[in-house]
Backbone bond lengths (Angstrom), bond angles and torsions (degrees), N, CA, C in turn:
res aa  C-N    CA-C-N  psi(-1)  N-CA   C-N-CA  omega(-1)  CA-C   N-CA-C  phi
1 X - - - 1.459 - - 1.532 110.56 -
2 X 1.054 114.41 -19.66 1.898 125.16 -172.61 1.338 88.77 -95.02
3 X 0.818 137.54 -63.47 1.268 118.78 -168.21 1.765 106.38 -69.36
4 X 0.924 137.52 -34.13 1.544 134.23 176.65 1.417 96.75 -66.99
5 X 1.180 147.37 -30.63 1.268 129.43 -176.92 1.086 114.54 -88.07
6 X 1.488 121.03 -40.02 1.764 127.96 156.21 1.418 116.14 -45.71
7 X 1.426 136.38 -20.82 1.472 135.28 179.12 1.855 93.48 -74.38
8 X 1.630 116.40 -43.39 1.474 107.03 -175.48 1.404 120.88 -70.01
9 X 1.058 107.88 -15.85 1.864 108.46 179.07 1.569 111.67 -52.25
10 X 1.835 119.44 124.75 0.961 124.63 172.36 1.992 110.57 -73.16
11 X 1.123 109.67 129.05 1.567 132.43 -166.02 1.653 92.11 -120.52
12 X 1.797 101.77 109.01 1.270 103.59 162.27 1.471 108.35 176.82
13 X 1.569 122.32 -140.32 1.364 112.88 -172.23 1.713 111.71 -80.83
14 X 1.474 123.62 143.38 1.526 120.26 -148.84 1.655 84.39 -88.68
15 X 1.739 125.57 -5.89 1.408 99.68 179.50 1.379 126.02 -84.12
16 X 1.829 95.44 -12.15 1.792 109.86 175.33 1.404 92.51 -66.76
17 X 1.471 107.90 163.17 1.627 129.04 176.26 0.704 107.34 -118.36
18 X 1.652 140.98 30.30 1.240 146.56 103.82 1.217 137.28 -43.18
19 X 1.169 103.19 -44.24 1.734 121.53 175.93 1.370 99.59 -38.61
20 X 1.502 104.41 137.43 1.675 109.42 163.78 1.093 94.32 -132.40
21 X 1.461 149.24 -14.30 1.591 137.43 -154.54 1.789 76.00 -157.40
22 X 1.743 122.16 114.51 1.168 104.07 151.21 1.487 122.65 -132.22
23 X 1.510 138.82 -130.07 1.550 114.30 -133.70 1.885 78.64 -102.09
24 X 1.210 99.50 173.30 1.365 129.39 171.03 1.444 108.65 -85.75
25 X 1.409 127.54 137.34 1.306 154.74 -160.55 2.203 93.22 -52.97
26 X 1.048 87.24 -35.67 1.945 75.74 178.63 1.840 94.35 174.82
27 X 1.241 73.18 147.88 2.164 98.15 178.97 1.373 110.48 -28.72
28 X 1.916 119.29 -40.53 1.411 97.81 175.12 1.749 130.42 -91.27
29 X 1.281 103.21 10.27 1.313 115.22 169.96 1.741 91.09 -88.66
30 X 1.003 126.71 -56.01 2.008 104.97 173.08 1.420 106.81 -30.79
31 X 1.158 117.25 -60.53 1.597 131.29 -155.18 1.763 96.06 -68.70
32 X 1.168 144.26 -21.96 1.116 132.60 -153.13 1.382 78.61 -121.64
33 X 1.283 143.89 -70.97 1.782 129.34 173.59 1.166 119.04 -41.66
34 X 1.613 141.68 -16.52 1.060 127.49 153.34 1.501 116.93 -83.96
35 X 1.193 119.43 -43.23 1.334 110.95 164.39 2.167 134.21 -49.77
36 X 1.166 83.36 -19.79 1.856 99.28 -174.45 1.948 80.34 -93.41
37 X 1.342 145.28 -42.95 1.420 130.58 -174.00 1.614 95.38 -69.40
38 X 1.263 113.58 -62.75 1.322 115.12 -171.75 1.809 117.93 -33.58
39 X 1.466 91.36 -45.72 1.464 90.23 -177.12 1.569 121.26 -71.33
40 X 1.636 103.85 -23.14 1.319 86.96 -176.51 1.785 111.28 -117.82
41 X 1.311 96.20 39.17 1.299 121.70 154.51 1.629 122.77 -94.64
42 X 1.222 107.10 -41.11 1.502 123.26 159.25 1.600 108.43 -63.20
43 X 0.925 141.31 -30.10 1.299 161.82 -154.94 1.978 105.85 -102.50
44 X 0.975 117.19 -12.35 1.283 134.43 150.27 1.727 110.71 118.58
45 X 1.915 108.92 7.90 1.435 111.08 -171.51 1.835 115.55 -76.48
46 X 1.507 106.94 145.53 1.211 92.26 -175.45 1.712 101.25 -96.25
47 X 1.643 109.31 145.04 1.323 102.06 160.52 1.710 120.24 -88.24
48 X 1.225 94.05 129.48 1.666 102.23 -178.20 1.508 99.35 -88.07
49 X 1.322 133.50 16.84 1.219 121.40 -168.02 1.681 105.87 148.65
50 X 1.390 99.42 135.54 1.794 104.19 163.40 1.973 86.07 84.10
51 X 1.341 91.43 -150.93 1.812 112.94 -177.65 1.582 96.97 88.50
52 X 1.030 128.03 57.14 1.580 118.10 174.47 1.389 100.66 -168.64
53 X 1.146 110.70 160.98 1.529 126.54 -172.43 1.797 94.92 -109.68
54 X 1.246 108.72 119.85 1.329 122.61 178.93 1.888 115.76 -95.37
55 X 0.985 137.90 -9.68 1.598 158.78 175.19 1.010 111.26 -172.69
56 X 1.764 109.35 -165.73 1.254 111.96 -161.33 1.578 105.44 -92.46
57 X 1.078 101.25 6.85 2.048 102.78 -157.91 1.813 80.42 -142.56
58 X 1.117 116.10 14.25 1.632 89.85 -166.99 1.840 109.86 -140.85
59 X 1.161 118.17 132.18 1.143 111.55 -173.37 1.411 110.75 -137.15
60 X 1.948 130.64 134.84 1.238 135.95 -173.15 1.417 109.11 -55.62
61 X 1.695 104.37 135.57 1.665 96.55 151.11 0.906 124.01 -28.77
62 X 1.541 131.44 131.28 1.480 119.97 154.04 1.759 126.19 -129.56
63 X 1.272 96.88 157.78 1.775 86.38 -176.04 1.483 92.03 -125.31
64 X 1.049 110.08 139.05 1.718 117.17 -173.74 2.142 100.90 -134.64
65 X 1.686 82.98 113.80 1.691 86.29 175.84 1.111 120.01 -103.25
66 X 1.046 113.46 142.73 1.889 120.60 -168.21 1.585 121.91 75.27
67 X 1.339 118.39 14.19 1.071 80.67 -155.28 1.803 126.97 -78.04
68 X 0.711 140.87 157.65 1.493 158.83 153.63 1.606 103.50 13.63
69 X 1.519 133.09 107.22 1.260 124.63 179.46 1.203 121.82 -35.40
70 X 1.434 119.61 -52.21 1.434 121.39 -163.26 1.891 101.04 -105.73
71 X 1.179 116.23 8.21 1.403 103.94 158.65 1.105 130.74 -51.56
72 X 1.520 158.98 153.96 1.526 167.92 -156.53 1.458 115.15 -78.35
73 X 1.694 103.15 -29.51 1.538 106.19 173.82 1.901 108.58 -86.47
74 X 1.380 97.79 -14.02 1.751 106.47 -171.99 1.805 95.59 -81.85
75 X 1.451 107.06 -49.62 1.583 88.14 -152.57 1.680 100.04 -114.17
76 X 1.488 125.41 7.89 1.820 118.23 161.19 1.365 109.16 -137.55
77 X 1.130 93.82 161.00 2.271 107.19 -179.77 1.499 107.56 -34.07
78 X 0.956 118.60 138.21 1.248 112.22 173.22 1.615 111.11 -87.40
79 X 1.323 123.98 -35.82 1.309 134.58 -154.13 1.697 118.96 47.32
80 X 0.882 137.10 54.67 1.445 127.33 -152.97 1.599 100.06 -174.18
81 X 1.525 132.68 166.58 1.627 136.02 163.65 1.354 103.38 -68.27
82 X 1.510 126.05 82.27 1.698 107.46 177.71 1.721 79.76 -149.25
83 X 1.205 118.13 119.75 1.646 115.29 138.35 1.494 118.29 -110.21
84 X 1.543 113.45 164.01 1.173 125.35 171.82 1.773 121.67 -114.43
85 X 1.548 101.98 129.28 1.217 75.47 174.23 1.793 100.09 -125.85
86 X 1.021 93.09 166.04 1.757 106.90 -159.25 1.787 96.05 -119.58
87 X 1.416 110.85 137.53 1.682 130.76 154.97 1.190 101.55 -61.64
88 X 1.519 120.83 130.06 1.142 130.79 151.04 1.213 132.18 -134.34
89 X 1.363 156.29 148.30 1.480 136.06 -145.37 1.479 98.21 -109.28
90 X 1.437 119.57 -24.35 1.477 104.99 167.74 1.545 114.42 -150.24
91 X 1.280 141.47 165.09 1.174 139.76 155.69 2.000 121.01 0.11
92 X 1.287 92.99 -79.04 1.420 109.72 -178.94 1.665 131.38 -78.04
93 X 1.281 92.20 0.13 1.273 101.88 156.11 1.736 128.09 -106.88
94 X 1.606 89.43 -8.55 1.787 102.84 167.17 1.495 98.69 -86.79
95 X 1.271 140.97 4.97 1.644 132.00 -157.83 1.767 90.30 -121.26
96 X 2.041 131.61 -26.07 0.422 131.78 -132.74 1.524 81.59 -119.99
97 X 1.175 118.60 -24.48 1.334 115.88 175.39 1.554 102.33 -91.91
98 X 1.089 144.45 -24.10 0.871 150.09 -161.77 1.999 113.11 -76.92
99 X 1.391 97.90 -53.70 1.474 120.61 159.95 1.341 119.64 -64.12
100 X 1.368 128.33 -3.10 1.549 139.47 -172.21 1.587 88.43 -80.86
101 X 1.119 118.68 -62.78 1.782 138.49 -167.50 1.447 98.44 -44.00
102 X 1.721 108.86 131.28 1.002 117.25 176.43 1.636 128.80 -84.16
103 X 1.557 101.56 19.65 1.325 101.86 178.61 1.980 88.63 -126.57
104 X 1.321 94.07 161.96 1.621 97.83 163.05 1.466 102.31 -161.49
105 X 1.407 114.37 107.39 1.375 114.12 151.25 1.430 127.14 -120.86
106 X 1.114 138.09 -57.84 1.408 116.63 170.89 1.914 108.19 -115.08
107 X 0.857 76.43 -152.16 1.999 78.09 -175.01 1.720 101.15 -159.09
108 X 1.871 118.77 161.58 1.379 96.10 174.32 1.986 69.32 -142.45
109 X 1.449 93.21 150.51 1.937 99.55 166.90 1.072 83.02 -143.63
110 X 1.847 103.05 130.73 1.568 123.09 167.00 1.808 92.82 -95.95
111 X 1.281 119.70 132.06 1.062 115.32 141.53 2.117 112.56 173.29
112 X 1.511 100.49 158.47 1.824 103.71 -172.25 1.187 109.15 -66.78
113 X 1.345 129.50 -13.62 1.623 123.57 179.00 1.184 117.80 -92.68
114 X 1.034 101.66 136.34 1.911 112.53 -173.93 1.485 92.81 -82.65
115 X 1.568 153.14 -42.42 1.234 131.39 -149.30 1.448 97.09 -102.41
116 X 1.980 129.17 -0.75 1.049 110.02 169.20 2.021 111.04 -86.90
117 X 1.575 105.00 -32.87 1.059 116.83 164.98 1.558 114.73 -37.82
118 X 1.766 105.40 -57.10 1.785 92.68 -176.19 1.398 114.78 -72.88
119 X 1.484 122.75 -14.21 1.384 121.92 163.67 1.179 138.92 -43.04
120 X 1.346 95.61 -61.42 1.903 105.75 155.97 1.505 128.51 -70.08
121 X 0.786 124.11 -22.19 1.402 144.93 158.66 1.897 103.90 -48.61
122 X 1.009 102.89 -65.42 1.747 107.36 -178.43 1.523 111.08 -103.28
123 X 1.302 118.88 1.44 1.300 103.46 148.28 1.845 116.63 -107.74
124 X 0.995 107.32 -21.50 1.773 99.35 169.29 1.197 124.89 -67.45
125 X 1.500 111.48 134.07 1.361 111.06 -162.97 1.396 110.51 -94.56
126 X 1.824 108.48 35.96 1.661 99.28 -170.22 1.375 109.26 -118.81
127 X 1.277 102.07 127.28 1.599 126.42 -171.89 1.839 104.91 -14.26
128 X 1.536 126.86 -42.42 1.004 128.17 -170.14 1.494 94.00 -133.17
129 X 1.773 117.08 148.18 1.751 94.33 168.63 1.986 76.26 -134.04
130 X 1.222 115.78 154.90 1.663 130.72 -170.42 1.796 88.67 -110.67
131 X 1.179 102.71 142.82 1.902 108.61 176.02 1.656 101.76 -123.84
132 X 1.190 109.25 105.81 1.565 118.51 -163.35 1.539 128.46 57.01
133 X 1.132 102.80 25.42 1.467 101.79 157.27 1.344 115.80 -143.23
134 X 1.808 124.32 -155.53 1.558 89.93 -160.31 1.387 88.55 -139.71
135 X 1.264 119.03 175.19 1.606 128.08 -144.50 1.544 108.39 -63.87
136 X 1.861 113.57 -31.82 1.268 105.11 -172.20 1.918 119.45 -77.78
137 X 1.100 91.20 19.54 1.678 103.31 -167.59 1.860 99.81 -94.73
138 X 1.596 98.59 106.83 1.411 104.72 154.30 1.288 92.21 -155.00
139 X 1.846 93.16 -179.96 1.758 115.73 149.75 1.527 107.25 -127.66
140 X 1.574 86.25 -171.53 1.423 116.26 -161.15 1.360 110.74 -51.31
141 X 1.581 113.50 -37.20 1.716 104.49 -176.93 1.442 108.42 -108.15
142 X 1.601 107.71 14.70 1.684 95.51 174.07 1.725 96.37 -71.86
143 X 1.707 107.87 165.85 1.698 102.47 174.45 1.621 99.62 -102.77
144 X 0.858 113.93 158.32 1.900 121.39 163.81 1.493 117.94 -121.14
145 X 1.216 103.61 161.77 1.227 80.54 174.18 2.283 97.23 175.06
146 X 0.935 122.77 145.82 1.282 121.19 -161.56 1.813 103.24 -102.35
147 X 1.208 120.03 177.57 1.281 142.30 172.38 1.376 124.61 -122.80
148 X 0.897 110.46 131.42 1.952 104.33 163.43 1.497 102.33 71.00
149 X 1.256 101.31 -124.26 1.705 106.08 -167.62 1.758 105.20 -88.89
150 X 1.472 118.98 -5.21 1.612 116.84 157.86 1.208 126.99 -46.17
151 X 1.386 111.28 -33.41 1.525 111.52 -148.32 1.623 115.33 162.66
152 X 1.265 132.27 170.73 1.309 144.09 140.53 1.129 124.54 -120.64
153 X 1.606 142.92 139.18 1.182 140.19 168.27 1.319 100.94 90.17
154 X 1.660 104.87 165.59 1.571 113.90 -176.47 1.026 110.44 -129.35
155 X 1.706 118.52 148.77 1.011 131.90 -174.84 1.428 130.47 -106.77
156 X 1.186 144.38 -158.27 1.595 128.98 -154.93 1.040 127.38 84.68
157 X 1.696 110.43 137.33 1.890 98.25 175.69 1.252 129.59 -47.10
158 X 1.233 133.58 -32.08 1.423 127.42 -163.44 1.823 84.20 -97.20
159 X 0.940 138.18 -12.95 1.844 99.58 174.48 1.793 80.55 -128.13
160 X 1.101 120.54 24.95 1.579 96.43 156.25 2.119 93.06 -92.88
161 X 1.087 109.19 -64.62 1.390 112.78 165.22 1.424 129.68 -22.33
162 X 1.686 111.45 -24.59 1.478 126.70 159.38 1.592 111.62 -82.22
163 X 0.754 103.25 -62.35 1.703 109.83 164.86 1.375 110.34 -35.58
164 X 1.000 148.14 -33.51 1.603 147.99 -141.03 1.521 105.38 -131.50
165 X 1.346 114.02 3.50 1.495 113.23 -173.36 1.692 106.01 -133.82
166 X 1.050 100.55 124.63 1.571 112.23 173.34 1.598 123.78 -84.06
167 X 1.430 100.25 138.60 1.529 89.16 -172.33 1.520 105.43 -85.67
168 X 1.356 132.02 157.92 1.772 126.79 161.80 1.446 104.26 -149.20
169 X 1.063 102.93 145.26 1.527 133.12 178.67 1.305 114.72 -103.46
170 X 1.406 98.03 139.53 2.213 92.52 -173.70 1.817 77.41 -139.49
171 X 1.478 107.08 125.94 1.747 116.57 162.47 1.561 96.84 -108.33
172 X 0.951 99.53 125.77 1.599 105.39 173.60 1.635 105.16 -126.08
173 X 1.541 124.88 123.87 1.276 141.89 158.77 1.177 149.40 -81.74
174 X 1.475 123.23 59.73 1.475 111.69 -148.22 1.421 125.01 -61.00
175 X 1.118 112.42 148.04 1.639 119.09 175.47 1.304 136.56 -46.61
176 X 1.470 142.32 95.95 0.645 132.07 -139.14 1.661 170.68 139.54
């Protein structure tokens, strides 16, 4: 079903308001997202969708199954339209692989149960985890903020606004 809904995403310029998927920051980020699918297509993953470079700035949704633990799309950011989704035989061993990864920034769990929802929630170790919706979903006063090899520090107005302000002290003694 993820991958059939990823084939409908409009792919194009991010100033149309059509756009749902648009270009990548520059031509060699294409070249390095097709190369990180490629590899872990060679690597034994199936693409359910996408795996191709569509322009020079632009690359297909893709959904890539299985792929390869230590492939490039398995173990760093992709930056690019590529998710993975991985077999797992139960809950806590998808939370356990999940926490292996040396990056952690947000997390998304689709699902109708509230006690598997709070599961992942308190066992994922990612700064934010989303419960049916999907990672690019915030606002202005949610905070963000990464782990490990994501990032340091958090972001958002109210602690970017902490960040940006210096504290000072004035003792003044009058004479006297």
């Amino acid at each position: 079903m993820l991958a059939r809904e990823a084939k409908k995403l409009v792919v194009g310029n991010a100033i149309e308001e059509s756009t749902q998927c648009g270009p990548l920051i520059a031509p060699s980020e294409v070249d390095r997202v097709e190369q990180w699918v490629q590899e872990a297509i060679a690597g034994g993953a199936t693409a359910l969708c996408g795996g191709k470079r569509l322009g020079n700035t632009t690359y297909a949704p893709t959904v890539l199954l299985n792929p390869p633990a230590n492939a490039k799309v398995s173990i760093a950011e992709v930056f690019g339209p590529v998710v993975c989704v991985y077999e797992t035989h139960n809950i806590q061993e998808a939370i356990v692989a999940a926490n292996s990864l040396p990056v952690a920034f947000q997390a998304s769990v689709f699902t109708s149960r509230l006690d598997v929802a709070m599961q992942c929630v308190q066992g994922l170790d990612a700064t934010a985890v989303m419960v049916n919706d999907h990672t690019a979903f915030r606002v202005d006063w949610m905070p963000f903020a990464g782990r490990r090899e994501s990032g340091y520090g958090v972001g958002g107005i109210g602690f970017t606004m902490h960040d940006m302000t210096h504290t000072k002290m004035a003792v003044i003694k009058l004479a006297g």
